[in-house]
N, C-alpha and C positions, 0 to 999 in steps of 0.2 A: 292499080294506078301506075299510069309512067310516066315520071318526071323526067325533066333534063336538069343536071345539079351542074354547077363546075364546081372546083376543088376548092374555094371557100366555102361552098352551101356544103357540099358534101364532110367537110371537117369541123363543120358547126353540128352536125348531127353525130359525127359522132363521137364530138366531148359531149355531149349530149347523153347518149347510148349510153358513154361510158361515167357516166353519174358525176362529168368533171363541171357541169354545169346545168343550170335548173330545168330539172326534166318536167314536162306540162301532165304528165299521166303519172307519176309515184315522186316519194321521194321516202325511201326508207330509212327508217330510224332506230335499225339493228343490223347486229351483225349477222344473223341468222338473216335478215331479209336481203340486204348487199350481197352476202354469196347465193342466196337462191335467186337474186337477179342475173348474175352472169352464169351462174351452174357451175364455173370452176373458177378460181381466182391462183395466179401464179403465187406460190409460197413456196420457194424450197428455198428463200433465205430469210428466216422467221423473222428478223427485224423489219425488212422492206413489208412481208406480205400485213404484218401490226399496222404498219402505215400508210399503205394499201387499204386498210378498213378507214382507218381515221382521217384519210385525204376526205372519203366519201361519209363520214360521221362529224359534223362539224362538233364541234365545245366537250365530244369524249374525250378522256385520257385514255394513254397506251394501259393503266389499271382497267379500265373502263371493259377493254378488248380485251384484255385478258382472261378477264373473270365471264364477258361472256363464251369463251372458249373454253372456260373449266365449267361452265354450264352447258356445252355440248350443242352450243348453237351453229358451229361448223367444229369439221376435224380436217384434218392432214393426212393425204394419202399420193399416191402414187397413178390417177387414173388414167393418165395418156403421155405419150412422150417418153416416157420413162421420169418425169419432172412431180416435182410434188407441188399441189394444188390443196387449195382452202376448197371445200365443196360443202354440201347439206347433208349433214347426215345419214337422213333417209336416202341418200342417190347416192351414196359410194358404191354401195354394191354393185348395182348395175353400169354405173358408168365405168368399175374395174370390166367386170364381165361384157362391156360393149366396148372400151377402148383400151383400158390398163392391159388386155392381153395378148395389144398388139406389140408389147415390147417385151413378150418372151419367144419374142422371135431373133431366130440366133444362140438360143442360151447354150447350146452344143460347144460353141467354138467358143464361145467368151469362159464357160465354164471349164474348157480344156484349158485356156490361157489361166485360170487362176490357181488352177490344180484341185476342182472341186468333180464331181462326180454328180448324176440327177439325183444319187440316192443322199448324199450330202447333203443336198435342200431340202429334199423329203423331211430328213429326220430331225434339219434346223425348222422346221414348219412345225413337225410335230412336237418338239421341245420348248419351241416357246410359246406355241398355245398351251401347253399344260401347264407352264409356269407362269404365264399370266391369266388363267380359270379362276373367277371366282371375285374378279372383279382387281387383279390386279396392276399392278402400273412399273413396269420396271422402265431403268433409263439403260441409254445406250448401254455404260459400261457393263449395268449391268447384264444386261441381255446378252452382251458378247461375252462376258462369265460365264452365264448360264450352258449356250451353247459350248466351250472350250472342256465346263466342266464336263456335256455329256459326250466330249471327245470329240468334238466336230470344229475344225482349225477355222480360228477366226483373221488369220495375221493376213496382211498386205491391204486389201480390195476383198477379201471375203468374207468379210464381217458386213461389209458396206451391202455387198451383193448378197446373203446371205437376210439381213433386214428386208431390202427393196421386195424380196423375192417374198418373204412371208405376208411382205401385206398387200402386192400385187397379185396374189394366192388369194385376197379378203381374209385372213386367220386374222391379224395384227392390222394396228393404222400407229399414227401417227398422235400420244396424246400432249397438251402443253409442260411444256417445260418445267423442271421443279429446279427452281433457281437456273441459272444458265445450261442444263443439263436436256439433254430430246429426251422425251419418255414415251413407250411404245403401250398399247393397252390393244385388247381383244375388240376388231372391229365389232362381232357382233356383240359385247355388251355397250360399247360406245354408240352405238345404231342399230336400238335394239327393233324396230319395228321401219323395215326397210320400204321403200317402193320396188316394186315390180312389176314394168312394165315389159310386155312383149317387145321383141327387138326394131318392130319397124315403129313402135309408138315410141321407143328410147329416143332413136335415131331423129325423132321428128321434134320430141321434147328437147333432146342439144340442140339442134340447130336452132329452135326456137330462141331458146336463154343465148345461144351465141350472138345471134343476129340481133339482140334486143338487149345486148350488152355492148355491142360492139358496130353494129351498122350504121353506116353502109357497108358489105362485104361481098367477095366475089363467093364462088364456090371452091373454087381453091383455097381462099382465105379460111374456109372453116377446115375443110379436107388439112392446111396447114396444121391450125390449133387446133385441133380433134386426134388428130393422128390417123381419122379415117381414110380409106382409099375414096379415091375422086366419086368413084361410083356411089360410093354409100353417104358421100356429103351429100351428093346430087340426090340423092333416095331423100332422107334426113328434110332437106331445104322443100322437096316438090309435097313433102305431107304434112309441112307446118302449117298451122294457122295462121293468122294475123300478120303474115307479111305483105308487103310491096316489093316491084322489083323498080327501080330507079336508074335512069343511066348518068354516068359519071364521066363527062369528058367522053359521053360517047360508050361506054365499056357499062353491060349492066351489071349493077350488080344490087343484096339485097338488103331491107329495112324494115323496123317495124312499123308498120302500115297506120297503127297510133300517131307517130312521135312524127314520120312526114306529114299523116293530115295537118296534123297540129301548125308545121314549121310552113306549110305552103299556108294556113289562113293567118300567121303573123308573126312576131317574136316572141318567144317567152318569156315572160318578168321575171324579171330579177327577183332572188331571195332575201328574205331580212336583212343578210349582212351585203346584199348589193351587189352579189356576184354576175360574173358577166364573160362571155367569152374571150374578152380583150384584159382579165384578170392575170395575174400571177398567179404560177400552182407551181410549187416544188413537189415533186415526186419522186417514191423509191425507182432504184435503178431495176428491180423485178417487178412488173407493174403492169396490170393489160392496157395500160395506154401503148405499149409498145411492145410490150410479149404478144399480145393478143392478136399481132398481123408478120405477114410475114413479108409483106409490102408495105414498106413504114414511110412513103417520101410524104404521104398528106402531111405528118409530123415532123417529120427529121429530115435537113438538108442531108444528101449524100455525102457533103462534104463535112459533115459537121461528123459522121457515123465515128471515126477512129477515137474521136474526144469521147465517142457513148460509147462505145465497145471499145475500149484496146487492146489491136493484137486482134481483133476479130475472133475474139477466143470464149463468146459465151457471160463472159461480165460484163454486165449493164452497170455500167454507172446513174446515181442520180440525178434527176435531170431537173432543170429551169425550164417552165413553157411558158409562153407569153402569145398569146391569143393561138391559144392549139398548138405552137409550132414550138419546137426547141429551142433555148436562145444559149441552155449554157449546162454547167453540172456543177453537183456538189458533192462534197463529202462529212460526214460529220465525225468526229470525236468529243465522247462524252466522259465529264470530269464529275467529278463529287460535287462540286458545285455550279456546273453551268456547264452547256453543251458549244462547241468551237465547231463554227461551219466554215467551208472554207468553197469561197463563188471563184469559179471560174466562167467566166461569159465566153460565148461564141459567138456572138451577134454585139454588136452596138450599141450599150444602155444611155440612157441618159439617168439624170438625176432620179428622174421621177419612177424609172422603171427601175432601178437599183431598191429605190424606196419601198416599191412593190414585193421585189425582192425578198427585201428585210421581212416588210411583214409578215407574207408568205411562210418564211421559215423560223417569223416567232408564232405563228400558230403551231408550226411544228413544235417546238420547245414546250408552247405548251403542255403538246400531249404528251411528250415526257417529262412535265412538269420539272422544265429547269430555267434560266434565265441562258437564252444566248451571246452568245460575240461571234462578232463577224471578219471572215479575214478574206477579202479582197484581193482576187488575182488576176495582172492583166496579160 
């Protein structure tokens, strides 16, 4: 099918896609279901990606997310970008072996910059799978112990790379946290019965989950977040199933062939609690509403980018959206007794949208189960 969208239809699909708003074909009710709908969810700032599940889990707690991560319904690893992602268990492996191994490209010259050697990663590969055999869970410091003790220098950047590298490898992932601490455990007991799919069926599996988490999108946009070369999105996109290509202001680009039939025969209702694309959504600053594209104006004014990233140096700030679009950012600090958020707007609230606001980010409180307060910047 080919639509003509303009950039309201086209950002209606996809808060849509991106489960910010009530999808007419799923609405999942786990965390294990949420990351096998996008195939990879940006994590490598464990608080954002917590709240990342619970934007799209209404009336969970951040306990809630927790505990399904210590049930193994997603883990944390490394598999594209060099960035850590929430993925399905069963798809770490291959989505390392399909994209996580495009970023040991280079490791020559980064590792002469550290003063590490290839046989230094070797033996850090081989030292912490034998120390975590058996079903174990070491945390960071410990693992960087581990390694020091078997002589292999952990100091500067090379503990950090040293890690990235054993689980970009698939030896080690990424297991939850024991109290505010990272804890690293043997992929293959954490994902113990993996999928394995041939490389042109992977290729066709991501871009599926991409396009159906996140379309409308170009093929650049996946080649973007994939980390693949253009050629192999282009591969990936021409063998999926269940898409549409759609054009957008003219430019095609592609969707799930689902969620357009649906939105060209009418609106989608609303959910119990009324949700709607003209809603308030506070969201973490690591989040595929805005990691997930590498052409973000359907969302974000250009002019608004320096207040979301500042410095243009890779920190996403949280963000206020108000019908798709960016309006503002936030931050939080949490207290033993109640969580202090602090709104700065970009756009022009009135009473009623501030009110949005509030609510918005006492749903969040709630799933930290704290009482918030609001601190107001103009």
């Amino acid at each position: 099918m080919n639509a003509d969208l303009g950039a309201a239809d086209a950002l209606a699909l996809r808060m849509t896609s991106l489960l910010l708003r009530p999808h007419p074909s799923t609405r999942p009710g786990s965390v294990a279901a949420v990351v096998e709908w996008f195939g990879a969810m940006q994590a490598q700032d464990l608080a954002s990606g917590l709240w990342s599940l619970g934007a799209r889990l209404p009336g969970r707690s951040m306990a809630d997310v927790q505990a399904a991560l210590e049930r193994r319904e997603a883990l944390r690893t490394w598999p594209m970008r060099g960035t850590v992602h929430l993925v399905p268990p069963a798809d770490a492996r291959w989505m390392l072996e399909l994209t996580g191994v495009r970023s040991l490209a280079g490791l020559a010259t980064r590792r002469a910059r550290l003063g590490l050697t290839d046989d230094d990663a070797e033996r850090a590969v081989d030292v912490l799978g034998a120390a975590l055999a058996g079903g174990g869970r070491l945390t960071r410091a410990q693992c960087l112990a581990t390694l020091r003790a078997a002589g292999v220098a952990t100091d500067g950047q090379r503990g950090y790379h040293l890690l990235w590298y054993s689980s970009v490898r698939g030896v080690t992932c990424v297991a939850p946290n024991v109290g505010t601490e990272q804890t690293f455990a043997l992929l293959d007991e954490w994902a113990p019965a993996p999928r394995r799919p041939e490389r042109d069926e992977a290729l066709a599996m991501l871009a599926h989950r991409y396009v159906r988490g996140h379309g409308p999108v170009t093929a650049r946009e996946f080649a973007g977040w994939s980390g693949l070369t253009l050629t192999d999105a282009r591969r990936g996109l021409a063998a999926a199933e269940g898409l549409s290509t759609v054009r957008v202001d003219g430019e095609p680009m592609h969707v799930d062939a689902a969620l357009v039939d649906a939105a060209l025969a009418g609106p989608v209702a609303a959910d119990e609690a009324g949700s709607s694309l003209d809603d308030v959504l506070v969201l973490p600053g690591f989040d595929e509403y805005l990691l997930g594209y590498r052409d973000r104006t359907l969302m974000l004014d250009p002019a608004h980018q320096p207040a979301v990233v500042p410095g243009n140096n890779g920190i996403f700030q949280a963000t206020v959206v108000r019908a798709g679009r960016v309006v503002g950012v936030w931050k939080r600090k949490i207290g033993r007794t109640a969580v202090t958020v602090t709104i700065q707007p970009l756009a022009t609230l009135d009473a009623a949208a501030r009110a949005g606001v509030e609510r918005a980010l006492g749903r969040y409180a709630d799933f930290l189960g704290l009482p918030p307060r609001f601190d107001w910047r103009t």
